[in-house]
C-alpha positions in Angstrom: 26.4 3.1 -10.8 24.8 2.5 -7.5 21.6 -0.1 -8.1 18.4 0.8 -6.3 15.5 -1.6 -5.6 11.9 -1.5 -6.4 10.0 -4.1 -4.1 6.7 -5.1 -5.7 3.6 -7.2 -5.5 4.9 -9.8 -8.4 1.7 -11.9 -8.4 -0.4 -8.0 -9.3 -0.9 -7.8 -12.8 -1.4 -3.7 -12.4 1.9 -4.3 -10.3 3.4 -5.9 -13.0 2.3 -3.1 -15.3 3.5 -0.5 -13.3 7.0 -1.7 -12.8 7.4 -2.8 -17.0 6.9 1.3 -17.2 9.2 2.4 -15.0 11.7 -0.7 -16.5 11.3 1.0 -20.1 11.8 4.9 -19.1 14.7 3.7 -16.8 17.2 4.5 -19.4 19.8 4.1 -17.2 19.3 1.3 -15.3 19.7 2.2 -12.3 16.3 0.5 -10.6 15.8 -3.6 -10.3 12.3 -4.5 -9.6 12.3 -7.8 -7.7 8.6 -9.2 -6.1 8.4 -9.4 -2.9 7.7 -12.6 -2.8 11.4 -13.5 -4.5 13.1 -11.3 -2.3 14.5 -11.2 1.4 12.4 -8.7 2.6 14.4 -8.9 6.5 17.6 -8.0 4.8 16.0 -4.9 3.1 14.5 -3.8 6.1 10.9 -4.4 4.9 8.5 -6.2 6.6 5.9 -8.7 4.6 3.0 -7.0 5.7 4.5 -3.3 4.5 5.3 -5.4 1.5 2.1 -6.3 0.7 0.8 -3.3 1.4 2.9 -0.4 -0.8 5.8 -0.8 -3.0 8.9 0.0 -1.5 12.2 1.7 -2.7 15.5 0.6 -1.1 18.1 3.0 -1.5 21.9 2.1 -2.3 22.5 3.6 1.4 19.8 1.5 2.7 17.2 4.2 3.0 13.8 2.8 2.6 10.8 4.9 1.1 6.9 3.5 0.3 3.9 3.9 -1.3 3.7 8.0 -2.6 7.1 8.5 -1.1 8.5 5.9 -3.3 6.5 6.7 -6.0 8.5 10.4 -6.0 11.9 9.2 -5.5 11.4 6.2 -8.4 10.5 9.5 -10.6 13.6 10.8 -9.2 15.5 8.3 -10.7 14.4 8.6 -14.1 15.4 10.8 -16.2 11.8 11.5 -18.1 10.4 11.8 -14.4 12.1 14.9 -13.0 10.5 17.2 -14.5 7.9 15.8 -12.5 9.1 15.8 -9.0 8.5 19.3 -7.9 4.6 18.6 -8.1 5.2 16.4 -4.6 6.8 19.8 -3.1 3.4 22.0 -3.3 2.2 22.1 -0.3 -0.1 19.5 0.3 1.3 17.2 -2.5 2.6 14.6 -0.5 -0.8 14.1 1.3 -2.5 14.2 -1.7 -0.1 11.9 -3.1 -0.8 9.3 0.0 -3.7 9.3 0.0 -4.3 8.5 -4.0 -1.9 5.9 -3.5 -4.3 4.0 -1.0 -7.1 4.3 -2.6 -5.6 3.0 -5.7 -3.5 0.0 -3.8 -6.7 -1.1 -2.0 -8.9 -1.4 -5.5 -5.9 -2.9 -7.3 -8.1 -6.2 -8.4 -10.2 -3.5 -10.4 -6.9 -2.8 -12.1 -6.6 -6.4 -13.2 -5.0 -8.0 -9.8 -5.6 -11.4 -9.1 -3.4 -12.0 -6.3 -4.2 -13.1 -3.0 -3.4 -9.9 -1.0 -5.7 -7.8 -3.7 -8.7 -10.1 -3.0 -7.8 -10.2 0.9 -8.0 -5.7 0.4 -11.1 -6.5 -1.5 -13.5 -7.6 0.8 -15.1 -5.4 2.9 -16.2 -2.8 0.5 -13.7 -1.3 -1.8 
């Protein structure tokens, strides 16, 4: 089986938390989350700034998705998530979905972050 992988924020501890769920309903296995920071982020066609900023998916092919877009094909993947793709397919979903994403990734140190790039997204009034 073809192995996707989930670029993260390893020093996040809502990062962390979100990637030891998707580990547990990924039955199959088919998803390795590696940090960013362990990871060479050129070969995966990911830039450390985009890194920093969103989670990424990297496709088997070499497709990249991020943020809300990743967030839909990692559901994809799983087969407890599914079910739950078709809500990114209403119309307006995917906006939504963006959108929710960046708010939550720039408040991540209210989610329990203490890494350097959630205290950097801190200041300046989030």
């Amino acid at each position: 089986m073809e192995q996707w992988t989930l670029i993260y924020d390893g020093d996040c501890d809502f990062c962390r938390r979100q990637v030891g769920r998707v580990a547990r309903w990924d039955s199959r296995g088919r998803i390795e989350a590696i940090p960013f920071q362990d990871v060479d982020l050129a070969r995966l066609g990911v830039s450390r700034a985009a890194a920093e900023e969103a989670m990424h998916l990297v496709a088997p092919t070499g497709s990249v998705w991020h943020g809300a877009e990743a967030a839909r094909e990692v559901l994809r993947l799983l087969p407890s998530g599914r079910p739950l793709v078709w809500l990114f397919g209403l119309p307006g979903a995917m906006f939504a979905a963006e959108r929710l994403y960046r708010w939550i990734a720039k408040r991540r140190h209210r989610f329990g972050c203490e890494s350097a790039v959630c205290r950097r997204g801190a200041v300046g009034g989030s």
